[in-house]
N, C-alpha and C positions, 0 to 999 in steps of 0.2 A: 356388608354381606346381605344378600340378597333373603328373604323372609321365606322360609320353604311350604310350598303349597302339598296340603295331603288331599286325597279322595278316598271315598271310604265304597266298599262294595258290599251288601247288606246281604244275606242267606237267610230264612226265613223257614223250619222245616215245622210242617204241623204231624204230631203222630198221634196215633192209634192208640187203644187200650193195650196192644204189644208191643208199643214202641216201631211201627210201618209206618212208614211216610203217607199220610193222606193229602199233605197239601204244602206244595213247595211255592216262596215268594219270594222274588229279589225285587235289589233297588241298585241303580248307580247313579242317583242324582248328579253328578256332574254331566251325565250321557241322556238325561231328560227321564228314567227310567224310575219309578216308583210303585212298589208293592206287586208289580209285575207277575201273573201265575204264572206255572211253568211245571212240567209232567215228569220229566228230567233233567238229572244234571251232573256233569262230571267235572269235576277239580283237580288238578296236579299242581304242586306247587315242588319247588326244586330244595332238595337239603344240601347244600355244597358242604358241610361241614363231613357229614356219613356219604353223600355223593351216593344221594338215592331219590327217588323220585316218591312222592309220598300221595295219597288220591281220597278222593272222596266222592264216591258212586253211589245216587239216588235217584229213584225215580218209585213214583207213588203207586199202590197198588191199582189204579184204574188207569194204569198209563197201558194203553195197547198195544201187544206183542207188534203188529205191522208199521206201527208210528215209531216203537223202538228200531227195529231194522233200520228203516231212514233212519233215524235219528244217528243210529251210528255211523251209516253212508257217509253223512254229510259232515258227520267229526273226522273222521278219514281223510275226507278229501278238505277239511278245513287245516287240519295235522297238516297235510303234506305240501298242501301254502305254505304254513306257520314256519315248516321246515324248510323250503326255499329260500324264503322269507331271510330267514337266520342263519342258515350253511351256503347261499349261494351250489350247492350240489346237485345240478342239474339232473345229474347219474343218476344218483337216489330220487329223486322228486323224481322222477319218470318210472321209475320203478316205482316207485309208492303210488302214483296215479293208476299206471299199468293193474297194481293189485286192488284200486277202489273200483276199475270198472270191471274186474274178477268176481269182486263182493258183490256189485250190483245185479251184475248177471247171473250169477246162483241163487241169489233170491231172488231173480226175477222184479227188481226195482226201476229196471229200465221199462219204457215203454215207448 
């Protein structure tokens, strides 16, 4: 039997005397990546047992309203890869691009 390889993915959150994210770091040494800063960050990891999706949304008090806008564009349109990706649903994936360039263009992120 083959010996099972693990990789670890490190989070890193510094806070505040209130307990506010001042300073977020990741690492995924297998992917060259160490101590890494970063201003945001979102997490879903899947509970198949309760067949709920469970998350962890942060980003640092100096993270800028206009940086978050993209930021979220670009999860969007990263999602609706991810979602192709894994359903093959072309139907949806068009529809779900269709509503990334909706979001762009109401903020005015296109240019």
């Amino acid at each position: 039997m083959a010996k099972l390889h693990t990789s670890e993915i490190k989070l890193k959150v510094g806070l505040d005397e209130n307990r506010i994210p001042e300073k977020l770091t990741w690492s995924a040494e297998d992917g060259g990546i160490k101590n890494e800063d970063a201003k945001a960050m979102l997490l879903s990891v899947w509970d198949s047992t309760n067949k709920e999706s469970l998350k962890i949304d942060l980003w640092t008090k100096d993270m800028p309203v206009d940086e978050m806008k993209i930021f979220f564009h670009q999860t969007l349109i990263s999602l609706s890869d991810t979602f192709m990706k894994a359903t093959q649903d072309e139907k949806m994936t068009a529809t779900m691009k269709d509503f990334c360039d909706y979001f762009a263009e109401k903020l005015d992120l296109k240019g």
